[in-house]
C-alpha positions in Angstrom: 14.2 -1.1 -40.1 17.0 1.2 -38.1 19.9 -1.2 -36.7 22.6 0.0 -34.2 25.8 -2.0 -34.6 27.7 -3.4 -31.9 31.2 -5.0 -31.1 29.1 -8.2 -29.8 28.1 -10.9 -32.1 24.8 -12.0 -32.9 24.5 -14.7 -30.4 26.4 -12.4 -27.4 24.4 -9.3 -28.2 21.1 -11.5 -27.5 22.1 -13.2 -24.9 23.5 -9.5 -23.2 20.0 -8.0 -24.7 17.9 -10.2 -22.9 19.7 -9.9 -19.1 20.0 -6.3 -19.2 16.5 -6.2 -20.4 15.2 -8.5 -17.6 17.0 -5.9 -15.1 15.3 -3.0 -16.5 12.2 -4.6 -16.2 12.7 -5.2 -12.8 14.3 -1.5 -12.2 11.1 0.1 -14.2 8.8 -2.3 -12.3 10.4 -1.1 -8.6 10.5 2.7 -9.6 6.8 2.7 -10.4 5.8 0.7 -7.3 7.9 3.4 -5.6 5.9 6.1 -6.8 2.9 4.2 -6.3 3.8 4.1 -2.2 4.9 7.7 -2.4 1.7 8.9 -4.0 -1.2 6.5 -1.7 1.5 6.5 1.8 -0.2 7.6 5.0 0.3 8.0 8.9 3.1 9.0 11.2 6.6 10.1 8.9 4.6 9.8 5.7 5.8 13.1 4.6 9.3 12.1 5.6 9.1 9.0 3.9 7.7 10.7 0.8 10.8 12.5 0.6 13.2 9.8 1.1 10.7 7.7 -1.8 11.1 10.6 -4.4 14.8 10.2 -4.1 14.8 6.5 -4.4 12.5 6.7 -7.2 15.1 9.3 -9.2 17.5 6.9 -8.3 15.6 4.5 -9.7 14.7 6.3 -12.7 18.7 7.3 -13.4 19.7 3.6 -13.4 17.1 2.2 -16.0 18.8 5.1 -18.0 21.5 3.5 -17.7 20.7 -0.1 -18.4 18.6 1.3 -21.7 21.9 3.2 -22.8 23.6 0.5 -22.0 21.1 -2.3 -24.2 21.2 0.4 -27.0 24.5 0.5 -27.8 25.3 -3.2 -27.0 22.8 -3.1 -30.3 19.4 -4.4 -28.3 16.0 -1.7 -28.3 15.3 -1.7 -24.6 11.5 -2.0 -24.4 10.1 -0.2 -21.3 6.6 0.1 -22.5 4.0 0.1 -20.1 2.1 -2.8 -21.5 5.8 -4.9 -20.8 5.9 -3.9 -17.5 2.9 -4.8 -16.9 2.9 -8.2 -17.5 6.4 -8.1 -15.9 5.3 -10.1 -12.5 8.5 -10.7 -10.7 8.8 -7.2 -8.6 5.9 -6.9 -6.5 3.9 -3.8 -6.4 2.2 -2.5 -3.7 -1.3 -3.1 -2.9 -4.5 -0.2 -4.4 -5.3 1.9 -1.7 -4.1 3.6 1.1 -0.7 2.3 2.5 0.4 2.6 6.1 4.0 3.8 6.2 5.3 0.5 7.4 3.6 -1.4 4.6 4.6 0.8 2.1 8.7 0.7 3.9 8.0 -3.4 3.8 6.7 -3.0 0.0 10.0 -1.0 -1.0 12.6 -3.0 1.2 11.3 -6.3 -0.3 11.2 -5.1 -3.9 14.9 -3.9 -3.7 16.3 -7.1 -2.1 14.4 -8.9 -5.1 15.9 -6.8 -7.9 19.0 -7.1 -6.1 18.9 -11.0 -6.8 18.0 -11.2 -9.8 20.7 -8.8 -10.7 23.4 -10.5 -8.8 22.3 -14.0 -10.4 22.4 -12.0 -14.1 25.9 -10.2 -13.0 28.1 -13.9 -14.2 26.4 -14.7 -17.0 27.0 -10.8 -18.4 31.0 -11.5 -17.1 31.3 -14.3 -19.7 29.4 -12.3 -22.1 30.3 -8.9 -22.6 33.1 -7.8 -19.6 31.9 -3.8 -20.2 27.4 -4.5 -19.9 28.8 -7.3 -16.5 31.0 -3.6 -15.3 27.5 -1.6 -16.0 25.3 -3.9 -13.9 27.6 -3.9 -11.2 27.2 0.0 -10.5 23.4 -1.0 -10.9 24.0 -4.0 -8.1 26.1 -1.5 -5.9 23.0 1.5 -6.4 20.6 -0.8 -5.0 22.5 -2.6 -2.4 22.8 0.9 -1.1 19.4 1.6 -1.5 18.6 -1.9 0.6 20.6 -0.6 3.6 19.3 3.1 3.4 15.7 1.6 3.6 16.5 -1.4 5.7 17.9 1.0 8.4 14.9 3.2 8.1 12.4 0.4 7.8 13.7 -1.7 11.0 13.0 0.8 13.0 9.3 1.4 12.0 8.3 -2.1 11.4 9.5 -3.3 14.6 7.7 -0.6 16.8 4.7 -1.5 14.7 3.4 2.0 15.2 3.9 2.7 11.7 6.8 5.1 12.7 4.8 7.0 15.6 
């Protein structure tokens, strides 16, 4: 069996394996319910909003590079399989069918504040840990924060009319 060594000991690398991996779960999990909104969104601004979801999900898509680079050379195999995600249950996906713009801006907003949690309760323990994966998961933090207000601004204004942006 390959190994990639690290600086980290045994104990650390695990411990720094297993938050990072719990992020990219998350981060994998909210880029696919992304696409999922893009792909099924309808009514007023859909096409808009399909624009602005492509970007957040290659946004998406950059940072769970980064947390997988980051796992493989703190020594850990990042494991983004399907079959993990799937049974990864803590970022909600949106519903089947046809969304309504407004469900599918709910669906995103609500998704980003929850990864942004988790990854703000993981960001202390990494600190103790390993100083340089704790530096990595902050520029995750600070990708989503920003991704919270882009869609929080956006989404205020179309859940509140509740005309699903018309």
């Amino acid at each position: 069996m390959a190994v990639i060594h690290s600086a980290l000991g045994n104990a650390e690398r695990d411990q720094v394996g297993a938050l990072l991996q719990a992020t990219l779960l998350d981060v994998v999990a909210l880029a696919d319910g992304v696409r999922q909104s893009a792909w099924t969104m309808v009514g007023a601004q859909s096409a808009d909003s399909r624009v602005l979801l492509k970007d957040t999900y290659q946004r998406l898509s950059k940072a769970a590079e980064v947390l997988a680079r980051r796992m493989a050379a703190s020594g850990v195999a990042p494991d983004g399989r399907a079959v993990v995600i799937a049974d990864h249950r803590d970022i909600g996906s949106p519903e089947a069918g046809w969304l309504e713009v407004s469900e599918a801006v709910a669906t995103v907003i609500e998704g980003i504040s929850v990864c942004v949690v988790h990854a703000r309760e993981r960001y202390d323990a990494l600190l103790s840990l390993d100083p340089v994966s704790a530096h990595v998961l902050l520029g995750i933090i600070a990708g989503l924060e920003s991704e919270s207000w882009e869609w929080q601004s956006v989404g205020v204004n179309w859940i509140s009319r509740g005309k699903h942006g018309s």
